[in-house]
C-alpha positions in Angstrom: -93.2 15.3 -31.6 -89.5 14.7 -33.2 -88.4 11.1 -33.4 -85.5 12.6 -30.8 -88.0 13.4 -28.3 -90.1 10.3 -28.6 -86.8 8.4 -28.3 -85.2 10.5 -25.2 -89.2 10.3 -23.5 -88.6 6.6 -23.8 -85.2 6.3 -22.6 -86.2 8.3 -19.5 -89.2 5.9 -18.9 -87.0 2.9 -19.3 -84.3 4.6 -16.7 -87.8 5.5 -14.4 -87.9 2.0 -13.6 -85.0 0.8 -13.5 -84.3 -1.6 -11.0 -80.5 -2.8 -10.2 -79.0 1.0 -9.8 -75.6 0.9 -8.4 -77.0 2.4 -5.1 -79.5 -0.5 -5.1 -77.0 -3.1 -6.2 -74.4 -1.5 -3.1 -77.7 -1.5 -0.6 -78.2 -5.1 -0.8 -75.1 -5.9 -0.1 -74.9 -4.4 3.0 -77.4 -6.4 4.3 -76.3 -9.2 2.8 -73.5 -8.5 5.2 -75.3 -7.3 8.3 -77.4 -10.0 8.6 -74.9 -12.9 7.6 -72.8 -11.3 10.4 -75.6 -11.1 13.0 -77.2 -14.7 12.6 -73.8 -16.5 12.3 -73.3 -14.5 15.6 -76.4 -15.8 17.1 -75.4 -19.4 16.0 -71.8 -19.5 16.7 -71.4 -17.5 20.1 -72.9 -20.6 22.4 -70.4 -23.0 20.6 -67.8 -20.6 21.3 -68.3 -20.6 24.7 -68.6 -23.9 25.4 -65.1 -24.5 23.5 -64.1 -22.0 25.9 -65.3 -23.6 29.0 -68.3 -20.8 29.4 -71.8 -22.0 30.7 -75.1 -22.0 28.5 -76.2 -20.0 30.9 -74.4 -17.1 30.0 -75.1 -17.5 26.1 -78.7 -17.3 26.7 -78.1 -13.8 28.5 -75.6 -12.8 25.6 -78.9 -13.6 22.9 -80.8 -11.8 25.0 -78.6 -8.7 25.6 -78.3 -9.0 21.3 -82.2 -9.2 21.4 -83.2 -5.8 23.5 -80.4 -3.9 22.3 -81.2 -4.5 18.7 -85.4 -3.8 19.6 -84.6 -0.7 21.3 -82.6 0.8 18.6 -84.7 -0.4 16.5 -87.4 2.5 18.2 -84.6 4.9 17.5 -83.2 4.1 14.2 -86.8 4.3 12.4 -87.4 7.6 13.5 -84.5 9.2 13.1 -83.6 8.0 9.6 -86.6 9.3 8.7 -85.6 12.4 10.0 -82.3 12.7 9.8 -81.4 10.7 6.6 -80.5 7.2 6.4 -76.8 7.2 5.2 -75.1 7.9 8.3 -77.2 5.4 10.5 -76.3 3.1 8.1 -72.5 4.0 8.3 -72.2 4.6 12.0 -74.5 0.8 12.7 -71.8 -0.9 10.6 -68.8 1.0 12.3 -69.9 -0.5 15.4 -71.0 -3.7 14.3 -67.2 -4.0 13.1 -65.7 -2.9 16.0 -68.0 -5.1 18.5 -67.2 -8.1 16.6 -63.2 -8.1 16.4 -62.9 -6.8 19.9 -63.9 -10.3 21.8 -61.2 -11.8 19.6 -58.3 -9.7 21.3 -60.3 -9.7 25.2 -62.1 -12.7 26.3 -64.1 -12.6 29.4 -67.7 -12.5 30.5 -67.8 -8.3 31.0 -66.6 -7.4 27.1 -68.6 -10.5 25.6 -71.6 -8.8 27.6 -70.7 -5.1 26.5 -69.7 -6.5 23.0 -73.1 -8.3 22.3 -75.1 -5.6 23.4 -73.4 -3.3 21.2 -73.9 -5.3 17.8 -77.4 -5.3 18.5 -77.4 -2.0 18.3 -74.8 -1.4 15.4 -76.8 -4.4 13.4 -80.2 -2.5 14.3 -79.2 0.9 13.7 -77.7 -0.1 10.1 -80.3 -2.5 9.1 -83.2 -0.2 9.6 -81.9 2.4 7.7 -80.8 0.9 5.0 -84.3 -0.8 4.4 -85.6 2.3 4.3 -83.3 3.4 1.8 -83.5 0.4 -0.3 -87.5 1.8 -0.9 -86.2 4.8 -1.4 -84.0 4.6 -4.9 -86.4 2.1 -5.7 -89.0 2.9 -8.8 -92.5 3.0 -7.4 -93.8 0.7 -10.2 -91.7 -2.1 -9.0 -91.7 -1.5 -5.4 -92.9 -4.8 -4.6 -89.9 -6.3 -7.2 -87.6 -4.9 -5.7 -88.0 -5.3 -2.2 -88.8 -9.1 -2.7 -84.9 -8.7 -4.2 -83.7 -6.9 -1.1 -85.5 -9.5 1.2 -83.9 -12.2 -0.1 -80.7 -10.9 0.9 -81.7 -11.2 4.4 -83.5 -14.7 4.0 -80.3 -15.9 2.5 -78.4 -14.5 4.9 -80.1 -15.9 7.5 -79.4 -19.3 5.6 -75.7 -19.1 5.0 -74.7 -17.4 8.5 -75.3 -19.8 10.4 -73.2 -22.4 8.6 -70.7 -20.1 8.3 -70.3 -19.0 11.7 -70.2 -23.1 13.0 -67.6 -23.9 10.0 -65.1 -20.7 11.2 -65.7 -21.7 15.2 -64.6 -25.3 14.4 -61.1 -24.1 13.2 -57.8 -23.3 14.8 -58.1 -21.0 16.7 -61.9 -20.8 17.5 -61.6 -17.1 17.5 -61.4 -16.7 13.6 -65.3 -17.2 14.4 -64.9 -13.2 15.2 -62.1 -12.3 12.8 -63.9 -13.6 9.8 -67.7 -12.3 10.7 -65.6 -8.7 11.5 -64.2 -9.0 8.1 -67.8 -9.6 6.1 -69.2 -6.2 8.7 -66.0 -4.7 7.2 -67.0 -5.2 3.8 -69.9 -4.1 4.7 -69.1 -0.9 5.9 -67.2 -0.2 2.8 -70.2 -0.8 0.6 -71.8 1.9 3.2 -69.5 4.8 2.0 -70.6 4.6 -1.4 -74.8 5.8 -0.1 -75.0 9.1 -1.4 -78.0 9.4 -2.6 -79.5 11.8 -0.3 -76.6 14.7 -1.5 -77.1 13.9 -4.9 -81.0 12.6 -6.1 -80.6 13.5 -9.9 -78.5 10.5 -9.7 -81.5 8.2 -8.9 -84.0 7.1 -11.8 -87.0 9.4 -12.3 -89.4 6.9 -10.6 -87.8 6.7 -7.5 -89.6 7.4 -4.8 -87.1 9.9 -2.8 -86.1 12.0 -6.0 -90.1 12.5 -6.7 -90.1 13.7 -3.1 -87.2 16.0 -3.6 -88.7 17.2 -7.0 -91.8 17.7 -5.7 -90.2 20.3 -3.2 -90.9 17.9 -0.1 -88.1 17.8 2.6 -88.4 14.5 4.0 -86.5 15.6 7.9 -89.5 18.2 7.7 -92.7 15.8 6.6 -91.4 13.5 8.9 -91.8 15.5 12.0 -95.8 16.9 11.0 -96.3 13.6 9.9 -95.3 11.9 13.3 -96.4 13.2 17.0 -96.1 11.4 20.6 -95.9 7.4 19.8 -96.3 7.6 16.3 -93.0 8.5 16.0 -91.6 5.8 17.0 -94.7 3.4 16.0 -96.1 3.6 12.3 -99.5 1.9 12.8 -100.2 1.2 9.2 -96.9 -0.8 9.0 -99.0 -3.5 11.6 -100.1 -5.0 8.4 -97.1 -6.8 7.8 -95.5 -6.6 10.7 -98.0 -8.5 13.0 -98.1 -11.4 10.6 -93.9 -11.0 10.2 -93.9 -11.4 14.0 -96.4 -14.7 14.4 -93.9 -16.3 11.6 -91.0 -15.2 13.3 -90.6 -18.0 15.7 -90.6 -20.5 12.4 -87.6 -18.9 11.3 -86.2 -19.0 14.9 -86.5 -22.3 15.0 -84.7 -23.0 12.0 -81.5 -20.6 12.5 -81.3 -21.6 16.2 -82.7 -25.7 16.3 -82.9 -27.3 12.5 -79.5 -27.9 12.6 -79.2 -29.4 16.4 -82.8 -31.5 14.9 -80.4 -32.7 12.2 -77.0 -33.9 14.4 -80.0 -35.8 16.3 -80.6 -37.8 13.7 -77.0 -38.6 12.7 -77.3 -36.3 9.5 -73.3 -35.8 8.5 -73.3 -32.4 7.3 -76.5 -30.8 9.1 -75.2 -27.5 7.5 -76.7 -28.6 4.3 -80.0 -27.7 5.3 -79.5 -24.0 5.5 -77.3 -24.5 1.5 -80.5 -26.4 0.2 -82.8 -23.6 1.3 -80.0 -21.2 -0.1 -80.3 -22.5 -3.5 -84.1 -22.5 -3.5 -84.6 -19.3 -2.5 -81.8 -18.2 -5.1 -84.3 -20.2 -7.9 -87.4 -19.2 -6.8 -86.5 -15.6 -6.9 -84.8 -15.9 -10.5 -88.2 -17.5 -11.6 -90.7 -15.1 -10.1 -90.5 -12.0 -11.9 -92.5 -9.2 -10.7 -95.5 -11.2 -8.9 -94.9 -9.2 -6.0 -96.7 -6.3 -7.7 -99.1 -8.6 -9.6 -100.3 -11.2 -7.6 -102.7 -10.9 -4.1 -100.2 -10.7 -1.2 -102.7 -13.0 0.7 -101.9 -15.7 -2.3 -98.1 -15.7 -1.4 -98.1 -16.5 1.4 -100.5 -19.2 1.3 -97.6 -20.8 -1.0 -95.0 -19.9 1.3 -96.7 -21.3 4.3 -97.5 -24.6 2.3 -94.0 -24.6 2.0 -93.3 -23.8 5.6 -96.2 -26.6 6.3 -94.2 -29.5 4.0 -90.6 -28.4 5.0 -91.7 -28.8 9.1 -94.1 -32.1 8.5 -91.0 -33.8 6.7 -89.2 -33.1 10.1 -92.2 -34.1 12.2 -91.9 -37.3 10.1 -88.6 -38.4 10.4 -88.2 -37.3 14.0 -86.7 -40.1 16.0 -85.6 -41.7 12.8 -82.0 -44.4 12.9 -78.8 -42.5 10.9 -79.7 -43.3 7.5 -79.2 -42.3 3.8 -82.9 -41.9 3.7 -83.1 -39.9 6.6 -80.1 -37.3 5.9 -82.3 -37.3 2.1 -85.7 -36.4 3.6 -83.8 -33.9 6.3 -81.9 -32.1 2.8 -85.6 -31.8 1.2 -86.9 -30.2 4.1 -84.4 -27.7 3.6 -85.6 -26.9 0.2 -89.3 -26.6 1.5 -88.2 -24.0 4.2 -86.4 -22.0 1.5 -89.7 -21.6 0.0 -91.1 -20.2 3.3 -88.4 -18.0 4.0 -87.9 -16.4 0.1 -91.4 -15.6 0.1 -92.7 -15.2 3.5 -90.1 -12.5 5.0 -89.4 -9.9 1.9 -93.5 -10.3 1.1 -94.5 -8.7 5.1 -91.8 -6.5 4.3 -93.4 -5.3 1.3 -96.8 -5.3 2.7 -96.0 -3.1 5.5 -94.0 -0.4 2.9 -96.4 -0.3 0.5 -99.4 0.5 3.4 -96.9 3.5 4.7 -96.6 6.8 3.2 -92.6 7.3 2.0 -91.7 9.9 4.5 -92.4 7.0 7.0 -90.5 3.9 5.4 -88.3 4.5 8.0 -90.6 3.4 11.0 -92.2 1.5 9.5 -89.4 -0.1 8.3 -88.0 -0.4 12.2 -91.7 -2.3 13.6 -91.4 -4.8 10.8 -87.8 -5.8 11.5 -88.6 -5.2 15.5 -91.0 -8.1 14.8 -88.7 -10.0 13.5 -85.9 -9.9 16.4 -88.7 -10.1 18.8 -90.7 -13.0 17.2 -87.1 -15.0 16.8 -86.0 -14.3 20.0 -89.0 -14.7 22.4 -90.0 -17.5 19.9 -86.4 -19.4 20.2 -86.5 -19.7 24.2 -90.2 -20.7 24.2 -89.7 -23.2 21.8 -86.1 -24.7 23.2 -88.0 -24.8 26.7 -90.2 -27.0 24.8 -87.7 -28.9 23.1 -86.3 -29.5 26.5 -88.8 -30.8 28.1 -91.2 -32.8 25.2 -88.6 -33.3 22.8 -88.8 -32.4 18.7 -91.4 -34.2 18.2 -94.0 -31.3 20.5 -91.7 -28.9 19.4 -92.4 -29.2 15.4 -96.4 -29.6 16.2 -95.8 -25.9 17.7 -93.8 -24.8 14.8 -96.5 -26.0 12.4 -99.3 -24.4 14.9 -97.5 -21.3 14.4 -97.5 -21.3 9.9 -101.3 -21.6 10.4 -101.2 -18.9 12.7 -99.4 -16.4 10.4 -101.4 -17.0 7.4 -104.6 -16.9 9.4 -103.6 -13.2 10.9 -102.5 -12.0 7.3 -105.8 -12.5 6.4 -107.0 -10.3 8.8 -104.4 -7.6 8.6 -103.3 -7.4 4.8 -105.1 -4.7 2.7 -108.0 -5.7 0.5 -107.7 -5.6 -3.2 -109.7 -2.8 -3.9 -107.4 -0.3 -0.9 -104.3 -1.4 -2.4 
């Protein structure tokens, strides 16, 4: 062999696997975007109704209507990306994610809040799902794990920074730049959408990825998708119940977070109860930068034991100080326990992800992709109003004992759903 060849053979095997493409770089975005836009929605839409002079009453239906229209897409989307190709699920969910934000802005009342909520469940659903499935796609199958752990944290930090976001935009003048800047991050969005072109041109993907093997290989994904699928498993891709039933115990942890830690925090006279979601922020950001590739190295089962001691520490901190006077010490140990749940979040959510992917064949990423992500609006949502029913009632104190019930829960049924070492 010429020292040309030897040195073009390993050029191609260092572009095989590598991991920050452009179409990867633009995918992550995206959701970045999506799901900063839908969790500041689900914090900020009860404040702006009661700066409105609207009832609770009608924000729980609104997180409801959010809830079931973003599940039952979710049945849809999977599918049909798998199918039909992910790019224009992913630009026609953001299109209408955009439009059902902006539009309350202009309309108020409780008939185009109702119609408008229901309709970014779905836009937030349809885009979401597909661009998972997409993000394992252009991915190299030798760092599969890698890089969905990178795409995961996008959504975990998303789901960290929204929230602030949204409450810091609903306290200006006029409260409605809450929906004028959230439409303006689904805008940018949307642009990074346009630029998913993968599918029309493959070559341009390195020669690990897992789609341009497919294509090479002469397998039409639309057409493996439908022998591969019949009756339910269409829409249901049972070997993605690895990660997602352990996604969905865990789910009401991170529901209590988005929707409670910061209500937990003005309780105790914290000044800036925002900063818990920036503290978890910054350690997810660390923890990721520090990790490397143990997603592909290290047992998943060992994860998210770590996670879920970090889960167990960031929620016992809060049990602890629970009824505690307005004090530096106090807004201290409530900042820490932001740090602790950043460590649950980073690993936890992009880890079932990965475990669900990895136990699916590629031409069903796409549903499998949709029950993992199903468990997660479900587990958040049905897991919020349980657990504010209980906060209601028993106060924080009952409410964190549940939360920490529910981290022992998780790990215990990932122990019984993740695949052995020697099946991986």
């Amino acid at each position: 062999m010429s020292k040309r060849d030897a040195d073009e053979r390993a050029e191609n095997g260092s572009r095989s696997d590598r991991l920050w493409t452009p179409v990867f770089i633009c995918l992550t975005a995206l959701t970045f975007c999506g799901f900063l836009v839908s969790q500041g929605l689900n914090s900020g839409t009860s404040v702006y109704l009661s700066l409105t002079g609207m009832d609770s009453t009608l924000a729980g239906v609104l997180g409801a209507l959010f809830s079931f229209g973003a599940g039952f897409t979710r049945l849809i989307a999977g599918p049909g990306a798998d199918r039909y190709g992910r790019s224009r699920f992913i630009v026609c969910g953001l299109a209408i994610l955009v439009a059902a934000t902006i539009l309350p802005a202009f309309t108020l009342g409780p008939v185009v809040l109702t119609c408008c909520r229901a309709a970014q469940g779905v836009g937030f659903s349809m885009a979401t799902t597909a661009a998972a499935t997409a993000a394992a796609d252009v991915l190299p199958v030798s760092r599969l794990g890698e890089g969905i752990g990178y795409y995961g944290l996008g959504q975990a930090l998303a789901m960290s920074i929204g929230p602030a976001f949204a409450l810091w935009l609903v306290s200006t003048d006029p409260a409605e730049n809450i929906f004028f800047g959230l439409a303006a991050v689904a805008a940018v969005g949307l642009a990074f959408s346009f630029t998913i072109r993968y599918e029309r041109h493959p070559q341009s993907l390195p020669a690990g990825s897992a789609y341009r093997r497919r294509i090479e290989q002469g397998r039409a994904p639309g057409a493996e998708a439908g022998r591969e699928a019949l009756g339910l498993r269409r829409l249901f891709e049972p070997r993605a119940l690895a990660g997602a039933i352990p996604m969905c115990v865990l789910s009401p942890v991170y529901g209590y977070a988005i929707f409670f830690s910061g209500l937990f925090g003005t309780t105790l006279g914290v000044g800036n109860a925002g900063l818990f979601f920036t503290f978890s922020a910054l350690v997810m950001l660390v923890l990721r930068a520090l990790s490397g590739t143990f997603m592909d190295r290290v047992r998943p089962l060992f994860i998210l034991l770590v996670a879920v001691a970090g889960g167990m520490v960031a929620f016992s901190i809060q049990l602890l100080i629970a009824g505690w006077a307005p004090s530096p010490a106090t807004s201290a140990l409530y900042y820490l326990s932001g740090g602790f749940y950043g460590v649950f979040i980073g690993l936890s959510q992009p880890l079932n992800q990965s475990v669900a992917v990895k136990n699916t064949p590629p031409e069903r990423w796409g549903a499998a992709n949709a029950l993992v992500l199903l468990a997660l609006d479900v587990g958040c949502g049905v897991g919020a109003a349980a657990l504010g029913a209980v906060n209601d009632r028993l106060g924080f104190g009952a409410t964190l004992v549940i939360v920490l019930c529910f981290l022992m829960a998780g790990l215990a049924t990932a122990a019984k759903t993740y695949p052995r070492p020697e099946r991986r």
